[in-house]
C-alpha positions, -999 to 999 in steps of 0.1 A, spaced: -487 -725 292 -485 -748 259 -489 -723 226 -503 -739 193 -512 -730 160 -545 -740 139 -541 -734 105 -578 -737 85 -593 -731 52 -620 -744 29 -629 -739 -8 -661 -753 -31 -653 -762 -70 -677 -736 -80 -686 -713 -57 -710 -731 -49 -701 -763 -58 -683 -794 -39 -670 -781 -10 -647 -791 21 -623 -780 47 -597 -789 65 -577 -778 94 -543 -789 112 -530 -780 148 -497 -776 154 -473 -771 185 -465 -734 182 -426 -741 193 -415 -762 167 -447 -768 140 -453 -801 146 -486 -809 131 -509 -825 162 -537 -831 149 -553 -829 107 -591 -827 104 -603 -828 74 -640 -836 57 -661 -830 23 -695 -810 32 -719 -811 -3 -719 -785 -22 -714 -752 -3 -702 -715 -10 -666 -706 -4 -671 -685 26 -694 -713 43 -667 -740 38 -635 -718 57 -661 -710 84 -665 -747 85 -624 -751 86 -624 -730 117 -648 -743 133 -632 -778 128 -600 -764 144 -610 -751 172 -634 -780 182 -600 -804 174 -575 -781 195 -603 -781 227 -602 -824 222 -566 -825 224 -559 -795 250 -587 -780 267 -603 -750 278 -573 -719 284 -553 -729 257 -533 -703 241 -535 -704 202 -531 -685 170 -552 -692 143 -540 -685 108 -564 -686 77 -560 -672 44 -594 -659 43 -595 -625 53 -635 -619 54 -633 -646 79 -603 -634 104 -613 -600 103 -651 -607 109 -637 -631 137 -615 -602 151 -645 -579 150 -636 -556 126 -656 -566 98 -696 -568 101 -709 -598 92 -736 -591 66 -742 -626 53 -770 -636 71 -761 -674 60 -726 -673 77 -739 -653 114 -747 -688 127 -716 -705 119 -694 -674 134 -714 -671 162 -706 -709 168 -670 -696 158 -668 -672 182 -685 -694 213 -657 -720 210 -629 -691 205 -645 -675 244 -630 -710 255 -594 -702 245 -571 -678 243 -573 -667 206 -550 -640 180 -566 -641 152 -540 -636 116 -542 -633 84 -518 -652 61 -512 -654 20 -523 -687 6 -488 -701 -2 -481 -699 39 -513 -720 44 -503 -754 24 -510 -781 53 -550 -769 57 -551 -759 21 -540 -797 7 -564 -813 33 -594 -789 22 -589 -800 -17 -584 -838 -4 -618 -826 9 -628 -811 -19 -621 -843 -43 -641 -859 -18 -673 -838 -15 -666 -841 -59 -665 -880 -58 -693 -884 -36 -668 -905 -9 -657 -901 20 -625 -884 29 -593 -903 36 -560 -888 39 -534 -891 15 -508 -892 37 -500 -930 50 -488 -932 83 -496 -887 93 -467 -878 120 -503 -860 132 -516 -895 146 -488 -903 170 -482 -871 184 -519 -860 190 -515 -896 209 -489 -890 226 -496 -853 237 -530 -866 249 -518 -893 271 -489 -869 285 -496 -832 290 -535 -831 284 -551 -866 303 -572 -846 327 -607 -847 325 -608 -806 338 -576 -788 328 -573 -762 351 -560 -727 325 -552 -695 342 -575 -669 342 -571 -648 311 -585 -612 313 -572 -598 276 -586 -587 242 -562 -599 218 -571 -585 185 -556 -550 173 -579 -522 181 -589 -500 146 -603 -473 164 -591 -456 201 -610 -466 227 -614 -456 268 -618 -483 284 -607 -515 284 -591 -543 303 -562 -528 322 -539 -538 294 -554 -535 258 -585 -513 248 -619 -532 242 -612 -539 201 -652 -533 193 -685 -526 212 -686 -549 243 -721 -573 251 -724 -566 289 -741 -590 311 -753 -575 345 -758 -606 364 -778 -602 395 -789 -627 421 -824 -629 436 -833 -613 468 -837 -630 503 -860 -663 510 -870 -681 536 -850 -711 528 -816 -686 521 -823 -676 561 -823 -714 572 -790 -716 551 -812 -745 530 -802 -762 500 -826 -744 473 -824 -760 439 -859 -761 420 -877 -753 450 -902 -721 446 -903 -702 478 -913 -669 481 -887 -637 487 -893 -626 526 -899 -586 529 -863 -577 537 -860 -599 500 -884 -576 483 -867 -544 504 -834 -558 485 -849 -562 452 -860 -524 453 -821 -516 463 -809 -529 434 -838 -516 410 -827 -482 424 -791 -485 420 -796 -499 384 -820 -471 376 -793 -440 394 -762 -454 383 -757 -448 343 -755 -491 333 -782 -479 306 -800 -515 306 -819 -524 278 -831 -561 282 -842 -577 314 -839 -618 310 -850 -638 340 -853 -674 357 -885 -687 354 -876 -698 394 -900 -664 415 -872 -657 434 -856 -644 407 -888 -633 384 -902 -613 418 -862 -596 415 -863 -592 381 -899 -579 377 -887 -552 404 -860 -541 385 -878 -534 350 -909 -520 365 -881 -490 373 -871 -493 340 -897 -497 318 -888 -526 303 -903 -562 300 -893 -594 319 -879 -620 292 -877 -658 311 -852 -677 303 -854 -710 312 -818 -722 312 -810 -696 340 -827 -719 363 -807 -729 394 -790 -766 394 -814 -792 406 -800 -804 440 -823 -838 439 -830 -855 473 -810 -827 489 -837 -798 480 -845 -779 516 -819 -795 533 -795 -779 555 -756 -783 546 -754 -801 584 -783 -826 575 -767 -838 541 -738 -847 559 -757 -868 587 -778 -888 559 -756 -887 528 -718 -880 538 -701 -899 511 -725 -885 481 -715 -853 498 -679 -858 502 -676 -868 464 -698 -843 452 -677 -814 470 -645 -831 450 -659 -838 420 -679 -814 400 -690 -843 377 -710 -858 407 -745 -851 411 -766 -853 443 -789 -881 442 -820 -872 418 -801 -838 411 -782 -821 383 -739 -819 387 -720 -790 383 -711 -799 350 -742 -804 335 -755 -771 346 -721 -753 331 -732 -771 293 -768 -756 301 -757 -723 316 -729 -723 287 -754 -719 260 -779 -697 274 -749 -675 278 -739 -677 243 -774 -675 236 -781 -641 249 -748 -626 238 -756 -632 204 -790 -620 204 -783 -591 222 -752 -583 208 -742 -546 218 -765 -544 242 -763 -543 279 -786 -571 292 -798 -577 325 -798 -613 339 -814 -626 372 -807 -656 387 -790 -681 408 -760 -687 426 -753 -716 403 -757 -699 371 -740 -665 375 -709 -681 393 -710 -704 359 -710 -674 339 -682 -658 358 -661 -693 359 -666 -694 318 -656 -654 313 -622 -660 335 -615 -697 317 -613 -711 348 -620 -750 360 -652 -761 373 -637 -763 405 -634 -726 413 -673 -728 418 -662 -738 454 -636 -707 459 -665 -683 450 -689 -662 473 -718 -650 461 -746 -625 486 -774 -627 478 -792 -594 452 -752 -590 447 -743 -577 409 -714 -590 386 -706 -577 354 -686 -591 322 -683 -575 291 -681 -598 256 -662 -585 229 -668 -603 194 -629 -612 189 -637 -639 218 -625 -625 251 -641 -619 279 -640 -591 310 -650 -596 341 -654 -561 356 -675 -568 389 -685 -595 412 -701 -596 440 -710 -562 443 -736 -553 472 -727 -516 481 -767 -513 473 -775 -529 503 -755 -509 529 
């Protein structure tokens, strides 16, 4: 797998004052600078603007190479690689929403996080003061270099190595920053580096239109009895078994409210409905079986079972619903951060969540099996990796 570097940083002339960033991505084998972003933001604090540097890097390395990618990222600002790493609170209320937004593009890499003196930071440090002048000036910022090696070989990587629309990473199941404390448990490899965000992700219980083996998008139906009988299995199991749930979130779909309002009755906890965990809208195809698409729509079919762009006519694709399903799942991690949330839903949505957590492509929704009132379980760490401990897990139901 192709290794880079982003190297980030960002100052204000005043503290606050004029403020900007800039960032550079570079091939890790040789140091190439790929790609230089740079840009003046107002006037702004210090910390705000090397938040603002990272974020800029990230964002420029996912452009130019995609989910998976395996990078180091080097700033000179300590508060901000070792609040990234997760062994620094973050107690600046004004900076939680930039590291959250941080920390949600990092989940789609494969991210070290290290610190490095100022001197060994010169290519991000020159663009932030060009951004800096900038942001002083009241212009916009231009680079000062004249013809940037960065230009032609972010072209020319991009039409070479990274021209797919879906890159397709191997699954990456590690925490990569160094643990400060001993801890139990972990990933197989490496210890979990702070308190994990767990996502218990169950599926809704039987319906009539699951028994037919019928398409079942935005539809409403009803859970059947041996539905409600498996909703009750995995209220008991979750209530015997020591996952110590503390929030319940739900689809607003009653499938999954019916499942979900089973589960915290035991619990004594309150349903929260969460729209976005809604399953993807299958259009014309709603109630259909998979035989009857094929008779009356075998080429919208055929292309939406190869491309997860493709919708179904008057539906949702499979990429739209991962953007959605992306941010309620950032959503909830950084609300509930530290906490071990319950989430019922859909096939859709939970194999989404899943596909995310392992940095896989789109197109492992169609390699996945998902029974229905199974559990799955990943754990969020705030460094940026993600665990996938469980999926699929029905042993409640024998």
């Amino acid at each position: 797998m192709t290794s880079f570097v982003v190297e980030a940083d960002g100052g204000s002339r005043g503290n606050p004052g004029p403020a900007g960033y800039g960032a550079v991505v570079k091939d890790a084998a040789d140091g190439q600078i790929l790609v230089e972003v740079a840009d003046p933001i107002g006037t702004q604090t210090n910390n705000v603007a090397e938040y603002r540097g990272l974020i800029a890097g990230l964002k420029a390395l996912l452009d130019l190479a995609g989910d998976g990618a395996s990078v180091e990222v080097r700033m000179d600002s300590k508060l901000v690689i070792e609040q990234m790493a997760g062994r620094w609170k973050i107690k600046n209320e004004g900076l939680r929403p930039l590291a959250t937004e941080a920390a949600s593009l990092a989940r789609r890499l494969r991210v070290t996080w290290r610190w490095i003196p100022r001197e060994r930071n010169k290519d991000a440090d020159r663009l932030a003061n060009e951004a800096m002048d900038a942001a002083a000036k009241g212009v916009p910022w231009r680079s000062s270099v004249s013809a940037p090696a960065a230009s032609s070989a972010s072209s020319s990587a991009q039409g070479s190595l990274f021209d797919t629309a879906d890159p397709a990473p191997a699954p990456v199941v590690e925490a990569v920053a160094v643990p400060t404390t001993p801890a139990t448990v972990g990933t197989g490899w490496r210890p979990p580096t702070t308190t994990a965000t767990t996502l218990l992700l169950l599926r809704h219980g039987e319906t009539p239109m699951s028994v037919e083996r019928r398409f079942s998008g935005l539809g409403d139906p009803e859970l059947t009895p041996n539905g409600l009988a498996q909703a009750e299995a995995a209220a008991a199991r979750l209530t015997r078994e020591p996952y110590d749930v503390q929030v319940v979130v739900s689809s607003p779909l009653r499938r999954a409210l019916v499942t979900a309002e089973a589960v915290a009755a035991r619990l004594g906890l309150d349903v929260v409905v969460e729209p976005d965990l809604r399953e993807t809208d299958f259009g014309a195809w709603e109630g259909h079986t998979f035989t009857e698409i094929q008779r009356h729509w075998p080429d919208e079919l055929a292309t939406w079972l190869a491309d997860p762009s493709a919708a179904p006519p008057g539906g949702e694709s499979f990429g739209d619903a991962a953007r959605r399903v992306q941010v309620i799942g950032d959503r909830l991690v950084e609300r509930y951060e530290g906490r071990t949330v319950l989430a019922v839903s859909h096939v859709t949505p939970i194999k989404m969540l899943v596909r995310s957590a392992l940095l896989a492509p789109l197109a492992a929704l169609y390699r996945m099996h998902l029974d229905l009132a199974a559990l799955s379980l990943i754990e969020y760490y705030a460094d940026g990796p993600a665990v996938v401990k469980a999926f699929n897990d029905t042993s409640h139901l024998r």
